[in-house]
KEKE-627579 format. One line per 5 residues: their letters; for each residue x, y, z of N, C-alpha, C, O. Coordinates in steps of 0.001 Angstrom, whole numbers, plus 500000, padded with zeros to 6 digits. Example, Ala and Ser with C-alpha at 12.3 -4.5 7.8 and 13.67 -1.06 7.14 Angstrom:
! residues 2
as	513190:494310:507800:512300:495500:507800:513200:496700:507800:514236:496681:508465 ~ 512850:497750:507080:513670:498940:507140:512900:500030:507870:513409:501138:508039
//
This chain:
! residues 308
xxxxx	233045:357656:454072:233406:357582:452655:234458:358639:452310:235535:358510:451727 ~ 233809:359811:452867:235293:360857:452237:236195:360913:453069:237064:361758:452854 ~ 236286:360289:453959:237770:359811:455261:238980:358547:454045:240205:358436:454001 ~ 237970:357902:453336:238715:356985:452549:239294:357296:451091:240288:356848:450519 ~ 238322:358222:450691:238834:359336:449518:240085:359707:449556:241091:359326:448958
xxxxx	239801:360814:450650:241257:361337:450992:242219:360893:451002:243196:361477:450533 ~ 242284:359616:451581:243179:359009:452060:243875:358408:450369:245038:358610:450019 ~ 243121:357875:449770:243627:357459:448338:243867:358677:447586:244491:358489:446541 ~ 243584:359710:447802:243828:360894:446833:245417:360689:447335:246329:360163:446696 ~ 245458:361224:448572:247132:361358:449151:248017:359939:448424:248979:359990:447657
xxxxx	247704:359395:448667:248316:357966:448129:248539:357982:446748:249487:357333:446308 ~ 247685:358737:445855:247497:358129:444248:248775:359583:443716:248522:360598:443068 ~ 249594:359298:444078:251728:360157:443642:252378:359171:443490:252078:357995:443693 ~ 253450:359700:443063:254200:359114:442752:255465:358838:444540:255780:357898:445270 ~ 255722:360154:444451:256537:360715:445486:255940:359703:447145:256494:359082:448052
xxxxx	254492:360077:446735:253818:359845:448430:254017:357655:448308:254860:356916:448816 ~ 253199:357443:447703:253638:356243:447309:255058:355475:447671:255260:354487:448378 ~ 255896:356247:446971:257082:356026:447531:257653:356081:449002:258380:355207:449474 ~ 257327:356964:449521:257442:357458:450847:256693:356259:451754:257241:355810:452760 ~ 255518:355839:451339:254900:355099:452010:255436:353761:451812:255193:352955:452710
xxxxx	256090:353380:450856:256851:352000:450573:257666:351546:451406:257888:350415:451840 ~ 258323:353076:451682:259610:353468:452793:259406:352750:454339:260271:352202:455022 ~ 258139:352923:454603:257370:352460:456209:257470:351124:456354:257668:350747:457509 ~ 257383:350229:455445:257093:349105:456040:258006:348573:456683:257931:347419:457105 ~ 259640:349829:456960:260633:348749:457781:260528:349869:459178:261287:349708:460133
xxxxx	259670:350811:459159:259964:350685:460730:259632:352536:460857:258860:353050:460049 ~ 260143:353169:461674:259908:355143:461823:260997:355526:461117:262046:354882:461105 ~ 260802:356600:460491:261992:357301:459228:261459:358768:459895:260301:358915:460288 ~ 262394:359726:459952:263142:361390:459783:262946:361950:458957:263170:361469:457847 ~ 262494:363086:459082:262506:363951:457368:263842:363887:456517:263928:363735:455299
xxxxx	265012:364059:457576:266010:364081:457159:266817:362609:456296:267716:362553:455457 ~ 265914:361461:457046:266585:360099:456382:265970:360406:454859:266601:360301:453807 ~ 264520:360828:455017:263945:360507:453694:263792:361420:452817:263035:361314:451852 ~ 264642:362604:453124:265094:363195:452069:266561:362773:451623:267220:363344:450754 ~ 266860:361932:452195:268417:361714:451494:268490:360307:450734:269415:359892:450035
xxxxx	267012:359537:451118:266620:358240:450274:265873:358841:448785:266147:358453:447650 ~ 264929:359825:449143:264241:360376:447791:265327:361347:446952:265032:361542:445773 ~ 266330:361856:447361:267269:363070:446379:265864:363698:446149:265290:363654:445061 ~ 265415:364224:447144:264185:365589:446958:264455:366430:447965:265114:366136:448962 ~ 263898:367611:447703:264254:368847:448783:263770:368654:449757:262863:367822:449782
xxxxx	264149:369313:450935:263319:368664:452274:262112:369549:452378:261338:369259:453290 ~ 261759:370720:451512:260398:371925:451881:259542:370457:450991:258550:369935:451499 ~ 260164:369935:449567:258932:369372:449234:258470:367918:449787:257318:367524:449611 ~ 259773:366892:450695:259014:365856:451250:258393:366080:452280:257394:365402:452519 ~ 258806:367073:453155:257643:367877:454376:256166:368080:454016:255150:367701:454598
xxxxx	256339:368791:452883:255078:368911:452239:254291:367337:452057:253310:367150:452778 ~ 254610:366499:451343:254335:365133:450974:253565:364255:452602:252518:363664:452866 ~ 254582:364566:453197:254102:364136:454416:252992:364801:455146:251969:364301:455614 ~ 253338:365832:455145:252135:366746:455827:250938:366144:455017:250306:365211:455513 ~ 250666:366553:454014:249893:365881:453299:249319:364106:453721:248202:363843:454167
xxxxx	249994:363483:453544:249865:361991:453931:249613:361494:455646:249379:360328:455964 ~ 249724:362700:456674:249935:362534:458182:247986:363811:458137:247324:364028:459152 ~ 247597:364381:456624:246365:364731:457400:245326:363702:456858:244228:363796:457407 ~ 245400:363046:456204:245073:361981:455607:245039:360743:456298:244140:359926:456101 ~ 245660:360619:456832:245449:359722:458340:246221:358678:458172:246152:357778:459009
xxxxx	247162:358559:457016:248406:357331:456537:249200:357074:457559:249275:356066:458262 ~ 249948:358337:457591:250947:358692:458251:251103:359099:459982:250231:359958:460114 ~ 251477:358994:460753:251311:359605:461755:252954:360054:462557:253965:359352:462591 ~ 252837:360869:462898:254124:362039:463263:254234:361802:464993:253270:361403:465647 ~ 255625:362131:465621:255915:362031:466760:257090:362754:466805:258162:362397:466315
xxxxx	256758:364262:467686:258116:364957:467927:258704:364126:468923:258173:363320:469687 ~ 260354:364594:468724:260947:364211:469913:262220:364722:470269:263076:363902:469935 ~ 262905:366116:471010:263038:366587:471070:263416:367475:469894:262578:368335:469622 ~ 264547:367435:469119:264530:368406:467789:264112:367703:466694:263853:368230:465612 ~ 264029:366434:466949:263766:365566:465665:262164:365068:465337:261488:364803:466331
xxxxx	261715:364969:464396:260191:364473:464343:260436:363154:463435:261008:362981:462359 ~ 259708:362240:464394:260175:360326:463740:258049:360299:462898:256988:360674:463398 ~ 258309:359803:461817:257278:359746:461025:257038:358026:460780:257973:357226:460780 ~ 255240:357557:460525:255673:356127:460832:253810:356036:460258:253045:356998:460178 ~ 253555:354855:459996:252253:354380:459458:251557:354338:460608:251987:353948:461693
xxxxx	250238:354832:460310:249566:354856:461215:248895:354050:461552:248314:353325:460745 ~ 248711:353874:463479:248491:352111:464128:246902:352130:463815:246179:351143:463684 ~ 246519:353559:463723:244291:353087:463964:243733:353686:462783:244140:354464:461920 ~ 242709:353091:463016:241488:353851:461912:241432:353303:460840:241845:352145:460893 ~ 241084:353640:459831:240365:353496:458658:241450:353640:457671:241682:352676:456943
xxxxx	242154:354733:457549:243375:355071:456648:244830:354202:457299:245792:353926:456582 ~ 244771:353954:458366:246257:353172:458991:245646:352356:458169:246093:352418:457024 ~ 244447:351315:458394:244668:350307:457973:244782:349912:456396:245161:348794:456048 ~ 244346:351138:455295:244029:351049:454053:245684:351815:453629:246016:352111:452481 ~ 246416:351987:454695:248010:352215:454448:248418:350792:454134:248765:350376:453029
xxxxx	248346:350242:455032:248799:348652:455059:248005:347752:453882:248510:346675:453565 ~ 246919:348139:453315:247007:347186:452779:247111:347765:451326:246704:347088:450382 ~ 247718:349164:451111:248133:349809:449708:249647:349372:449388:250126:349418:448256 ~ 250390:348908:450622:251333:348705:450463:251907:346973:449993:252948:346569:449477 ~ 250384:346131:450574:250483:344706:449974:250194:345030:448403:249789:343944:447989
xxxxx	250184:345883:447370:249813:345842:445920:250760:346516:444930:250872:346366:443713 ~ 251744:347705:446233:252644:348387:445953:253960:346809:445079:254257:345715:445558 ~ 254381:347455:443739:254949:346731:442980:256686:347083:443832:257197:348168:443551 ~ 257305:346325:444614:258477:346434:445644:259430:346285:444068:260109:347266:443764 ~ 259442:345277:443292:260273:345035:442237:260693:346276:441582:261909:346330:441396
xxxxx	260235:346963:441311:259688:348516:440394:261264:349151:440839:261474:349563:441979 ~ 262148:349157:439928:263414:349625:439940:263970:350738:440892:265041:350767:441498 ~ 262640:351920:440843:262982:352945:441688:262666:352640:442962:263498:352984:443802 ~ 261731:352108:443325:261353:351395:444831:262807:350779:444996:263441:351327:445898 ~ 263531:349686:444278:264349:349318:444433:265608:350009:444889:266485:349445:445543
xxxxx	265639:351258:444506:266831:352066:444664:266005:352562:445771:266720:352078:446648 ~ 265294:353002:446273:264930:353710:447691:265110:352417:448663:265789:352670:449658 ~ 264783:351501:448597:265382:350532:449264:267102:350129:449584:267653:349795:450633 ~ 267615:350315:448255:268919:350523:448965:269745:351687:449606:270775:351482:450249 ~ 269195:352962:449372:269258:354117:450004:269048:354013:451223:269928:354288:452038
xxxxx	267573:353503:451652:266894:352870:453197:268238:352099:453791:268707:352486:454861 ~ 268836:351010:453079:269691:350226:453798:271061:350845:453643:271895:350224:454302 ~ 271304:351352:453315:273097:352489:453514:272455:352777:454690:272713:352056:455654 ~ 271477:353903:454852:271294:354837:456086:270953:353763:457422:271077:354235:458552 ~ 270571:352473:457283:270819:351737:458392:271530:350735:458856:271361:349923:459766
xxxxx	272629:350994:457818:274332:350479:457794:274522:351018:458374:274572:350610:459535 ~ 274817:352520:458054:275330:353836:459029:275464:353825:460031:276521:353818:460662 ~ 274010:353820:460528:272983:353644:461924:273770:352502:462659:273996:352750:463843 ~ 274099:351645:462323:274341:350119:462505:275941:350101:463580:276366:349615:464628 ~ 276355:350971:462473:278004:351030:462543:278585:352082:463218:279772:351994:463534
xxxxx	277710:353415:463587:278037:354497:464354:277634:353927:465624:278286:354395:466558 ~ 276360:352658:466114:276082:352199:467505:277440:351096:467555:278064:350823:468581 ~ 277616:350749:466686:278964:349353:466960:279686:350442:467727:279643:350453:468957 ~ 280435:351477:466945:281766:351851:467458:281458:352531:468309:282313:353375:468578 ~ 280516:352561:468938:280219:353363:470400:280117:352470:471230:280442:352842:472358
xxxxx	279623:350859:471107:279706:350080:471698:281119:349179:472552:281363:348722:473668 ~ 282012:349343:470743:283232:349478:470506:284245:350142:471546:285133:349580:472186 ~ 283934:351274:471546:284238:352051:472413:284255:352195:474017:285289:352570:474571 ~ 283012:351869:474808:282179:351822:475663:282200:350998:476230:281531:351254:477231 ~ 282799:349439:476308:282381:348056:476193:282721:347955:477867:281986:347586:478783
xxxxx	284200:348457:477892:284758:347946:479481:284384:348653:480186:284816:348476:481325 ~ 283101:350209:479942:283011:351051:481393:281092:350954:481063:280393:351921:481366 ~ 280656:350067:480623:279652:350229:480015:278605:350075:481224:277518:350601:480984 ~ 278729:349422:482544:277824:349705:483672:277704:350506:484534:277098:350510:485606 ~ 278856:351815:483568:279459:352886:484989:278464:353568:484323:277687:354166:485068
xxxxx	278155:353697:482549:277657:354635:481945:275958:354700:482419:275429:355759:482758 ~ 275087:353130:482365:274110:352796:482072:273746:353235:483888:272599:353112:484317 ~ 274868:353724:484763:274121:354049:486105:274241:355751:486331:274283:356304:487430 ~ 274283:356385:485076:274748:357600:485463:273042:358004:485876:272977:358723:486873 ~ 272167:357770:485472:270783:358565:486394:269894:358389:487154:269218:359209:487775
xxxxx	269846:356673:487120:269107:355979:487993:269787:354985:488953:269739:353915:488345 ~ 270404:354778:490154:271175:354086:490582:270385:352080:490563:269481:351404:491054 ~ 271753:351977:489465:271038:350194:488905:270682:349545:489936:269794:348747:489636 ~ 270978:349509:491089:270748:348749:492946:269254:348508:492930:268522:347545:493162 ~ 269057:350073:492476:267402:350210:492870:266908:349587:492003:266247:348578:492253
xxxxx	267135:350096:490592:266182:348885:489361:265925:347784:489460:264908:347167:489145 ~ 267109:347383:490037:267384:345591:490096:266202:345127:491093:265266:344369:490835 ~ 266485:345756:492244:265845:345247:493021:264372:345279:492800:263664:344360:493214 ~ 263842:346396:492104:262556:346392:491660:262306:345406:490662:261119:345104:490542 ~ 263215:344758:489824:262689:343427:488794:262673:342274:489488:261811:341433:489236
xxxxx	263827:342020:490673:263245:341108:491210:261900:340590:491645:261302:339524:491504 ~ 261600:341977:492344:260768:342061:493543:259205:341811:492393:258180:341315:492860 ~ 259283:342159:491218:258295:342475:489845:258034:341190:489464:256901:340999:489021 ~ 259011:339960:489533:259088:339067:489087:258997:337649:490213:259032:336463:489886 ~ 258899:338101:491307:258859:337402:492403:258295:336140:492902:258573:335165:493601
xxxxx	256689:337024:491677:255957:335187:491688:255569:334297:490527:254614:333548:490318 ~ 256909:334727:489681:256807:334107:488721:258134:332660:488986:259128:332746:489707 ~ 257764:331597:488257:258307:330240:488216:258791:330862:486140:258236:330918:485042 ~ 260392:331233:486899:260816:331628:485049:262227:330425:484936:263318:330412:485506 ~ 261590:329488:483925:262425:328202:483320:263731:328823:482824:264896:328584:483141
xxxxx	263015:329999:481644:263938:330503:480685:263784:331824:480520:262824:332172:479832 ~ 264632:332828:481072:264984:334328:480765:265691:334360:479158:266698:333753:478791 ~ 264891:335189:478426:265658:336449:477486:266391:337472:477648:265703:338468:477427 ~ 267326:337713:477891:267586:339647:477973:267958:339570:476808:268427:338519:476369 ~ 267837:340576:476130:267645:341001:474682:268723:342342:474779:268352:343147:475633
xxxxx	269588:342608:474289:270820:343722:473998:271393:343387:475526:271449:344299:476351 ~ 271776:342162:475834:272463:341854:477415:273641:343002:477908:273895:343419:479038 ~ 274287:343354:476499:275986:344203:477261:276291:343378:477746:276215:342185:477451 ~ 276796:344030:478802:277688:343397:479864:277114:342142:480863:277761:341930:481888 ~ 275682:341143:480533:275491:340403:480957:275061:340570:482313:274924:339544:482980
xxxxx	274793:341821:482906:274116:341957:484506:272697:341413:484591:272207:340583:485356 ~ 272352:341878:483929:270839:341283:483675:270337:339694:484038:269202:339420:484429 ~ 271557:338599:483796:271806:337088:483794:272362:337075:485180:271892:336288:486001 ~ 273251:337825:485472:273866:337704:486721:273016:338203:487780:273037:337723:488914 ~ 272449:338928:487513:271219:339351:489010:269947:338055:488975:269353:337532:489919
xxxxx	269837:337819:487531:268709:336998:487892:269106:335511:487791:268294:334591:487692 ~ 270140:335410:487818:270573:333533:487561:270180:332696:488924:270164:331485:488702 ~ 269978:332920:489777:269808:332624:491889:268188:332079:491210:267802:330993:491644 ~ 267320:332758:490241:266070:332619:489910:265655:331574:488858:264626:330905:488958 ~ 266479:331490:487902:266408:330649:486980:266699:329052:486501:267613:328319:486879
xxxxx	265773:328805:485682:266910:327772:485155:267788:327694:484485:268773:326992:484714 ~ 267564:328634:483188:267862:329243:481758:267757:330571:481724:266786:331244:482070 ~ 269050:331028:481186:269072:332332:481479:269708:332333:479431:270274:331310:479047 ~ 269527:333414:478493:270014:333521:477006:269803:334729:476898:268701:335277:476850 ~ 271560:335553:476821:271696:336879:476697:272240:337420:474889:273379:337457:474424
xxxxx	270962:337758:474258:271546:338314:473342:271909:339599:473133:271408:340590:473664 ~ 273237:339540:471951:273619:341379:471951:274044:341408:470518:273922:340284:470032 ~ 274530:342350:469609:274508:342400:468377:276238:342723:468545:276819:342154:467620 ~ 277315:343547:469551:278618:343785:470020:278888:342947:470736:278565:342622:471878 ~ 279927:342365:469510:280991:341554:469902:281880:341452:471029:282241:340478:471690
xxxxx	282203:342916:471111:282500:343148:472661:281918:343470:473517:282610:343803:474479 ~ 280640:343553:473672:279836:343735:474916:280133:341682:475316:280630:341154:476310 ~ 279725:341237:474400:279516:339494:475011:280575:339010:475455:280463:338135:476313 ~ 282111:339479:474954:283180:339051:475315:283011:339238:476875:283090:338273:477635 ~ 282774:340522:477316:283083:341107:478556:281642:340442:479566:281730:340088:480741
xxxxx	280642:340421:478890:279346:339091:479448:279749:338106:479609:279299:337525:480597 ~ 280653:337466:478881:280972:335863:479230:282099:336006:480353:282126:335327:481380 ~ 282978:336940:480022:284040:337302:481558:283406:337216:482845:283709:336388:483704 ~ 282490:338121:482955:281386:338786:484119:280920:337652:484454:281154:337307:485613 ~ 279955:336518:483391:279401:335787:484469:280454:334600:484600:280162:333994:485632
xxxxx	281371:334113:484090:282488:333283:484334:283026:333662:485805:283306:332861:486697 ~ 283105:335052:485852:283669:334953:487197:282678:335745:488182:283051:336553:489033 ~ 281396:335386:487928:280339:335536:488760:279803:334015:489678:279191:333810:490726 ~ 280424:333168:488613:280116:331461:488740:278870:331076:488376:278183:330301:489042 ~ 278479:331675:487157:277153:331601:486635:277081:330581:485490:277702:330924:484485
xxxxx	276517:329521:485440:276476:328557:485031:275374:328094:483897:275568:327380:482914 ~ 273958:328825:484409:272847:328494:483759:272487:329359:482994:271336:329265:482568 ~ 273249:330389:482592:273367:331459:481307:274046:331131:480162:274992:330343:480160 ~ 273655:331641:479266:274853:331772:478069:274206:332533:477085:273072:332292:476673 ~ 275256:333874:476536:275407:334540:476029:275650:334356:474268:276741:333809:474109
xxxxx	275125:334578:473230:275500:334688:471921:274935:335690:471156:273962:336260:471651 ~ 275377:336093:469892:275601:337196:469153:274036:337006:467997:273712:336079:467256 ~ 273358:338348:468303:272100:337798:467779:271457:339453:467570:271992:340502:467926 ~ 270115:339258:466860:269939:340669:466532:268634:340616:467087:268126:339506:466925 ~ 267696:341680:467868:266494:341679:468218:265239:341721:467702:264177:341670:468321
xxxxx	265509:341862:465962:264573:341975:465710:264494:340236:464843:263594:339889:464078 ~ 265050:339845:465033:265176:337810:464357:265854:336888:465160:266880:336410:464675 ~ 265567:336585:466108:266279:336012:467814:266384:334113:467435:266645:333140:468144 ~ 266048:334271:466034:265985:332467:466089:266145:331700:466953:267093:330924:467064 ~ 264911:331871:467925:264442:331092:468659:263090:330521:468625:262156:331225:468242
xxxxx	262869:329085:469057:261262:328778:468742:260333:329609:469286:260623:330319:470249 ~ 258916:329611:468638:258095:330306:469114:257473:329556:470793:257490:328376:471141 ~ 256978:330761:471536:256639:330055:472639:257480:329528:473625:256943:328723:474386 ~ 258583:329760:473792:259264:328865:474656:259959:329765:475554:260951:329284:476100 ~ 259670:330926:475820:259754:331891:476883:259172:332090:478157:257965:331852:478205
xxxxx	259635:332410:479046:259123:332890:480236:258996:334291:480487:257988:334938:480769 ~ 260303:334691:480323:260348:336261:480573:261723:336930:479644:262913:336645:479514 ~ 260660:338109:479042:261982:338632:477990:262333:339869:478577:261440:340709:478688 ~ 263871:340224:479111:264219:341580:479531:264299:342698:478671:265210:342387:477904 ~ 263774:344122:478252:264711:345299:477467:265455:345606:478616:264847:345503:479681
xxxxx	266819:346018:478656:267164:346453:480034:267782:347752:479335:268737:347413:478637 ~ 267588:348892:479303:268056:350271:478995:268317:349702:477204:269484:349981:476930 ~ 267782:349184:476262:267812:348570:474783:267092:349497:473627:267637:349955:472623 ~ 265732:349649:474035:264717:350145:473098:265346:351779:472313:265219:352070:471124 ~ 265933:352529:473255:265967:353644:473155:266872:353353:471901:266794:354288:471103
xxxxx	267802:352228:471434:268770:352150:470456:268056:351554:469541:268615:351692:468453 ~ 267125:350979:469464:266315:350792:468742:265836:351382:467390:265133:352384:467522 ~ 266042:351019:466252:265529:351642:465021:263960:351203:464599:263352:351911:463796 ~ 263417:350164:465098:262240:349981:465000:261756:348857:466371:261757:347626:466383 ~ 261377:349807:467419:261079:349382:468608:259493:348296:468549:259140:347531:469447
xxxxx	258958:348477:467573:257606:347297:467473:258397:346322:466999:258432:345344:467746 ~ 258927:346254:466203:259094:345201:465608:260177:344137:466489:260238:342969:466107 ~ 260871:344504:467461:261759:343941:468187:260089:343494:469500:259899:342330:469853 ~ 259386:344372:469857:258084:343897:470455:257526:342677:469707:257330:341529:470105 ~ 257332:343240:468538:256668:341522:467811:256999:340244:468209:256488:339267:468757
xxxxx	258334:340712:467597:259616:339618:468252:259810:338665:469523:260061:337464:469622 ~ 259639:339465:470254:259228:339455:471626:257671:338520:471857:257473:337455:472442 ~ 256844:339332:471212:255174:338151:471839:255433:336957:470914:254952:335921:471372 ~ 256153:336795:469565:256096:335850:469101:257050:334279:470194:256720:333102:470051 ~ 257743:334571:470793:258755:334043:471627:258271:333710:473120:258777:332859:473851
xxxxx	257212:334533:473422:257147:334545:474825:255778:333261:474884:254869:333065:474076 ~ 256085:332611:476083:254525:331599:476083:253551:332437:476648:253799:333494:477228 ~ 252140:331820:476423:251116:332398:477365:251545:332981:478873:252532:332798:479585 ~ 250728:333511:478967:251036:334003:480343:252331:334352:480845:252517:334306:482061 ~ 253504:334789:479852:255161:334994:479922:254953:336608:480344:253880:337125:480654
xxxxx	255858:337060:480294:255646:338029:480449:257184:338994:479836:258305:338485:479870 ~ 256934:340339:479340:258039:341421:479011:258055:342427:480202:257166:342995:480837 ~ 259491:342420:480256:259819:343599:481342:260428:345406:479882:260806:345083:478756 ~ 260403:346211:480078:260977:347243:479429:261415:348197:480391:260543:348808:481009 ~ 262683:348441:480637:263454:349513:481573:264054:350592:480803:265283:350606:480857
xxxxx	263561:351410:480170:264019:352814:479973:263556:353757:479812:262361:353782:480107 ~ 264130:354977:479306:263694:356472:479869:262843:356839:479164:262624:356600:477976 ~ 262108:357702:480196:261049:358741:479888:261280:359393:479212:262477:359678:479180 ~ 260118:360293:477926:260815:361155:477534:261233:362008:477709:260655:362702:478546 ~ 262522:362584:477067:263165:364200:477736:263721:364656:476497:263618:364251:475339
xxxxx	264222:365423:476934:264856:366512:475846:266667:366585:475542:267154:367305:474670 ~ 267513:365647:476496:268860:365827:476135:269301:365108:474780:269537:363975:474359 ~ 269276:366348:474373:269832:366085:472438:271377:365199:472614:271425:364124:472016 ~ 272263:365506:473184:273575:365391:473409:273611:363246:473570:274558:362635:473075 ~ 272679:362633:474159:272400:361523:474377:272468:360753:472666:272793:359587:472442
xxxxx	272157:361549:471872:271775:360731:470149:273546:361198:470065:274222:360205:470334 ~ 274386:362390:469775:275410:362344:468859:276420:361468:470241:277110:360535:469830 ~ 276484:361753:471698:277347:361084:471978:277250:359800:472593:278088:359088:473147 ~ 276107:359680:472380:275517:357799:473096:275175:357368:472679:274958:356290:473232 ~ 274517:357495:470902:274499:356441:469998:272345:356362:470664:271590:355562:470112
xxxxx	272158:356705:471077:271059:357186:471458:269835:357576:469743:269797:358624:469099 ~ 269253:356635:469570:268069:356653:468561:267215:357580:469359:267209:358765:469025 ~ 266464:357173:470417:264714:357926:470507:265340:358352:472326:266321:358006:472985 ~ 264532:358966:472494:265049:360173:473653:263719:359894:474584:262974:360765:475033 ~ 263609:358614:474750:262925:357898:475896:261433:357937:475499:261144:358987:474925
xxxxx	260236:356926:475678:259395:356820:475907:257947:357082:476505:257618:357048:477690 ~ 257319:357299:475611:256311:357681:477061:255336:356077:477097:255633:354974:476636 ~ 254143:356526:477823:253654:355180:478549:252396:355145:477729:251544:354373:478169 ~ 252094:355784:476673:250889:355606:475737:251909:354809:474424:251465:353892:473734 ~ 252841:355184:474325:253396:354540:472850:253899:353074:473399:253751:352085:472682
xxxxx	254398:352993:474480:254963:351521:474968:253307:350806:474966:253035:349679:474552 ~ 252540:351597:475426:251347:350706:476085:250642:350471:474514:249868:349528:474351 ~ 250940:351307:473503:249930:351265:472312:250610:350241:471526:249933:349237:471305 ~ 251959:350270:470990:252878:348718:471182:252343:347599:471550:251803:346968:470642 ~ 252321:347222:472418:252093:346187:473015:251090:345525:472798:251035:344301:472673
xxxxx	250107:346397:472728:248784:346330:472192:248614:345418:470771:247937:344426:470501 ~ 249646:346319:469933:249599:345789:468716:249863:344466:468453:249286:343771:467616 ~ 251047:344029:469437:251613:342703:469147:251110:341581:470066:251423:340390:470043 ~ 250305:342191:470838:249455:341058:471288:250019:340928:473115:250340:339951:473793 ~ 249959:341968:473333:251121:342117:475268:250016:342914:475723:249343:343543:474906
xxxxx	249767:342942:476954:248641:343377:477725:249668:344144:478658:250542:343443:479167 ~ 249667:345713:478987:250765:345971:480127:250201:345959:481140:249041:346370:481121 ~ 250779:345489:482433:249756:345352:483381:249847:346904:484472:249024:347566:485106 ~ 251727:346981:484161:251962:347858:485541:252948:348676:484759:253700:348295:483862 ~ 252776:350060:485352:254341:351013:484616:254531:351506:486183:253610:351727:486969
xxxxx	255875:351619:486434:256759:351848:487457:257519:353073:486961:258247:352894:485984 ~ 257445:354489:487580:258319:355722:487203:258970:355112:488376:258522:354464:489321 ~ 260618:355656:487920:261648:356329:488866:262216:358043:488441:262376:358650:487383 ~ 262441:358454:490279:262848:359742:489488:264641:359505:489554:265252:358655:490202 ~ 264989:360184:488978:266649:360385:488748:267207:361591:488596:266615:362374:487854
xxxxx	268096:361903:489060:268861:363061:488721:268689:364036:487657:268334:365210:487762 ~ 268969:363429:486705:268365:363883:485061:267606:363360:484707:266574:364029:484680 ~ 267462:361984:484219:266636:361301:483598:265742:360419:484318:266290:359519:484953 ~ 264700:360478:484346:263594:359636:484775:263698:358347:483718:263957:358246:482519 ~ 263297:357240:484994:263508:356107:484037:261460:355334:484218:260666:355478:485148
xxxxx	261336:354737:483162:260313:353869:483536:260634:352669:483069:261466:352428:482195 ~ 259728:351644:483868:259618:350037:483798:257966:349567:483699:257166:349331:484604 ~ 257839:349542:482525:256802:348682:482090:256732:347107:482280:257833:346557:482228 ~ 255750:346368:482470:255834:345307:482644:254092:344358:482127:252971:344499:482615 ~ 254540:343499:481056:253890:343342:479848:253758:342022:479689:254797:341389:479499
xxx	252135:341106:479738:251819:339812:479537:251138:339602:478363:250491:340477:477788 ~ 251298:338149:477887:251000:337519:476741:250074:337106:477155:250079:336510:478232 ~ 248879:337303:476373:247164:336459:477041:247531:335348:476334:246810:334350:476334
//
């Protein structure tokens, strides 16, 4: 009883309320959400602290940055979620924190384009600087070996390798990417790979308009880490995949190189194997196997994730 108190005491503001309205699109920064509220950052710290002992909220450092996000268990996650089905969204000022929310993931949007922008023609020299791709590859094959896959997903394709290593396997291969020029240079690659049973179009991961169910196997191939809301591109994912389909996820562990967010367009600074595995969970993916590699700098992992 007083686990649920609390939890509505924290809730019954104005400020916290708000803050919590903020969640339902995905993990927010002290720093995003002090520049959506025009409040000081000592007093939305406070707000949060408050709302993360209360059990609403739940916090995740990661290297200098701390990503804040509704909480997946208990008693208060779930009485988060359903304060927010009553929360009045119309309510003018909600309204303006909502468009505040969407500038800052315009921003977000448009600082990964022009890095993409940027990046497009050396973009498999970059994605092998710590783990040599030979080896990955060969480990998804080898991961996927006894599976009969009709129809591959890769989901943020780039440069389309992903289609081209596995097309010898497929029937259907559908590479989506959100850069225009990553697909240009995908449709080059497998054109003159002689890849036939792929095709590439311009699509976003978290709304893949595709029918439900009609998957075999969905790739992340080095994706998530750019990710602004990595469940919800998971949702995405079990909603798409058939029974017994299965998700592959290939990227890094967590670490600490800050330099990866301002010059690689780099959101979250790699993964660990309780938040991928607690994910999955949510959206209905069972992980069966996590695969570390070590690397130079960065350790990479490969999760690998079925639909009951």
């Amino acid at each position: 009883m007083e686990e649920i108190l609390a939890a509505l005491r924290a809730a019954g503001e104005e400020t916290r309320l708000r803050i919590l309205a903020l969640f339902r699109s995905g993990e927010l920064t002290v720093t995003e959400l002090v520049t959506i509220l025009r409040q000081s950052q000592p007093r939305v710290s406070r707000h949060l602290k408050l709302l993360c002992e209360a059990g609403l909220l739940e916090r995740h450092r990661e290297g200098t940055w701390i990503f804040y996000r509704l909480a997946e268990q208990g008693g208060p996650g779930r009485l988060a979620r359903s304060i927010l089905e009553f929360v009045p969204h119309s309510d003018q000022l909600l309204q303006h924190d909502q468009e505040r929310l969407a500038e800052i993931k315009r921003e977000r949007t448009e600082r990964a384009s022009e890095y993409f922008r940027e990046n497009a023609a050396n973009w498999d020299k970059i994605r092998s600087l710590y783990v040599p791709e030979e080896d990955v590859e060969s480990l998804l094959l080898e991961l996927t070996a006894d599976m009969e896959i009709k129809t591959l997903l890769d989901v943020g394709t780039g440069t389309g390798r992903m289609l081209e290593v596995f097309a010898p396997r497929i029937r259907k291969g559908i590479g989506i990417d959100l850069s225009r020029e990553m697909l240009s240079i995908a449709r080059v690659n497998l054109e003159k790979a002689g890849v036939t049973n792929c095709q590439v179009r311009h699509g976003d991961m978290y709304d893949l308009a595709l029918p439900d169910e009609t998957i075999d196997l969905v790739m992340f191939h080095q994706v998530l880490h750019f990710a602004d809301d990595p469940l919800s591109a998971l949702k995405e994912t079990s909603r798409l995949l058939k029974k017994g389909g299965r998700a592959i996820i290939v990227d890094f562990a967590p670490h600490t190189l800050e330099f990866l967010r301002e010059e690689h367009a780099h959101r979250r600074l790699g993964f660990s194997d309780r938040e991928i595995n607690g994910w999955c969970k949510q959206v209905g993916l069972m992980c069966d196997n996590m695969i570390p590699l070590k690397g130079s700098e960065l350790d990479v992992s490969i999760w690998v994730a079925r639909k009951n």
